[in-house]
Each structure stands twice: as structure tokens, then as C-alpha cells.
C-alpha positions in Angstrom: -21.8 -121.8 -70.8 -22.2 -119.7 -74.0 -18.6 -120.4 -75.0 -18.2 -123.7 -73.7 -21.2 -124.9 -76.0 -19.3 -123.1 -79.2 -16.5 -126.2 -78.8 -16.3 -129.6 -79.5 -16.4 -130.7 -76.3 -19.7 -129.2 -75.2 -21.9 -132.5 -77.3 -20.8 -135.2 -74.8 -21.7 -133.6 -71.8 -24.4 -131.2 -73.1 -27.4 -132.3 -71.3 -25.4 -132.6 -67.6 -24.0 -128.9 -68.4 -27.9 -128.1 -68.7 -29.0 -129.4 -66.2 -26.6 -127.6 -64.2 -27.5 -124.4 -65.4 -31.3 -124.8 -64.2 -29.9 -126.5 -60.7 -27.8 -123.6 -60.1 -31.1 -121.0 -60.9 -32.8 -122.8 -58.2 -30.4 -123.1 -55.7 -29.7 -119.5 -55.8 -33.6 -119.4 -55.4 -33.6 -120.8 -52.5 -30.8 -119.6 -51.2 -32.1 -115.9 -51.5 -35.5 -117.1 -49.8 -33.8 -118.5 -46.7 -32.2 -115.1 -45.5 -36.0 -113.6 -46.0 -38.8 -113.0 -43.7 -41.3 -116.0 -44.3 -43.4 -113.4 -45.5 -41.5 -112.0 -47.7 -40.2 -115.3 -49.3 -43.4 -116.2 -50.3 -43.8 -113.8 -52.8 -40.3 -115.6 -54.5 -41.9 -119.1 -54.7 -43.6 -118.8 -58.1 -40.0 -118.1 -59.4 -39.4 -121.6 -58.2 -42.2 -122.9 -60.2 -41.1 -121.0 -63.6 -37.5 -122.8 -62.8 -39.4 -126.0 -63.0 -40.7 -125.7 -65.9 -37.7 -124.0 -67.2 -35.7 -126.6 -66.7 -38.1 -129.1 -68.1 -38.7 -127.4 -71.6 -36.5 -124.1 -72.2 -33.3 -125.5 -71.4 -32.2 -128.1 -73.8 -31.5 -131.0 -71.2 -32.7 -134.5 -71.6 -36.2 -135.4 -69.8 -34.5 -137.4 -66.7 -31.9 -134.7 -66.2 -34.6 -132.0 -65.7 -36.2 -134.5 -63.5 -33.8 -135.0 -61.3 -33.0 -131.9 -60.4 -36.2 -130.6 -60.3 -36.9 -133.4 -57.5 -33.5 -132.2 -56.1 -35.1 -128.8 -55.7 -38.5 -129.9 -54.6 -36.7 -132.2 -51.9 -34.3 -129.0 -50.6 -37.5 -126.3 -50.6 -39.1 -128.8 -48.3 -36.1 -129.9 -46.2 -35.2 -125.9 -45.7 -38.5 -124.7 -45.3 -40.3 -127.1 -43.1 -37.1 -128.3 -41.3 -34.5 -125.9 -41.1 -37.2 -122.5 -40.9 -40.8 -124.0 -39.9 -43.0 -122.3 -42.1 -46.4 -123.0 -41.8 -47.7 -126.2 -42.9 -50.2 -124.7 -44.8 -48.4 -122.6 -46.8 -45.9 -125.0 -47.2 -48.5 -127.4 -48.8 -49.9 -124.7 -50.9 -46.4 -124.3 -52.4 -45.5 -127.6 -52.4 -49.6 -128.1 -54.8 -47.9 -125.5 -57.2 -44.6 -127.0 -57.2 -45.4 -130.8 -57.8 -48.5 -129.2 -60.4 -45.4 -127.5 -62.3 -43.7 -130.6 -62.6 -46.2 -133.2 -63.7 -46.9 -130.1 -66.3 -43.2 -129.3 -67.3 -42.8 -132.7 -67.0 -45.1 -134.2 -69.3 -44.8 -131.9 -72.0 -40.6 -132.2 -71.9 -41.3 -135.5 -72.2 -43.6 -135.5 -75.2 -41.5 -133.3 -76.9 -38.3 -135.4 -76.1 -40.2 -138.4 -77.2 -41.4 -136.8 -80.6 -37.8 -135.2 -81.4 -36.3 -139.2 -80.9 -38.8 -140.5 -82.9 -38.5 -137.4 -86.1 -34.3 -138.5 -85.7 -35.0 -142.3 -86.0 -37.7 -141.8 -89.1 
């Protein structure tokens, strides 16, 4: 990604790239969790929840890119770990509180600063 964004060809499709980059952290997240002992995997959750935010403000990707695949990744914990694994439903919903708490946070401030950095380029 580092020398793809040192060409011309990186503007155009900058912010999908981006997003891709904070979709594949959190795939290989969960990937790593399913092949641990629900025990085990709960201690790797909170890594889930700095991806979230990650992807919201560190990144570099537009607002509804970070949302999207940080409801991608919200959808695919959920699917894998209360369909495919049956964890308990009450840890699940305590991860699932951190996880949608990351978001409206990560969220809301990606989307201020988004906001403020259109409105410094248009003034």
C-alpha cells in the first residue's frame, strides 16, 4: 500500500484502498478468534474495537467507507460467533455494547473531522 500510494494512480481510488486495509485487519481478527477457545478469544475482542476506531479516524478513508466496513465486521463477529460457534449470549452482548459504543464514537468523530476538513477545502 506504501508504494502504491507514492503513484499517481493511488488519488482515485485512495479511500477504497483504505478501507481495505482496515477490512483486511479485521478479518484477520476474526479469523484468528475462530480457531480459539471461546475463552481464549475473548481476551482478542478489544482488538476488534481499536480496529473500529482505527478505521474510522487513523486510516485516511472517507466517513461511509469506514462505515461500511466496520458494519461489515460487526455483522461477521455476530454471524461467526453466535451462529457458526454459539458463544454465550451474554458475552456476546457485552462485546457487541463495546463494539456498537466504538462505532457511534469512531464514528462521530470521523465524521466531524471529515465534515470540518470539507468545509476548511471549500472556504
Amino acid at each position: 500500500m506504501l508504494l502504491l500510494s507514492l503513484t499517481r494512480f493511488f488519488d482515485p481510488i485512495a479511500h477504497v484502498l483504505l478501507a481495505l486495509v482496515g477490512a483486511a485487519a479485521g478479518t484477520g481478527l476474526l479469523a484468528m478468534q475462530m480457531h480459539l477457545s471461546p475463552d481464549s478469544a475473548s481476551y482478542y475482542y478489544p482488538v476488534l474495537v481499536l480496529v473500529t476506531v482505527y478505521t474510522y479516524n487513523f486510516i485516511g478513508t472517507r466517513f461511509i467507507h469506514a462505515l461500511c466496513v466496520d458494519l461489515a465486521l460487526f455483522a461477521a463477529y455476530n454471524l461467526i460467533f453466535w451462529g457458526l460457534l454459539d458463544y454465550p449470549p451474554h458475552t456476546l452482548l457485552g462485546h457487541d455494547f463495546f463494539i456498537v459504543s466504538a462505532n457511534l464514537i469512531g464514528g462521530s468523530v470521523g465524521y466531524i473531522t471529515e465534515r470540518q476538513r470539507r468545509l476548511q477545502g471549500s472556504g
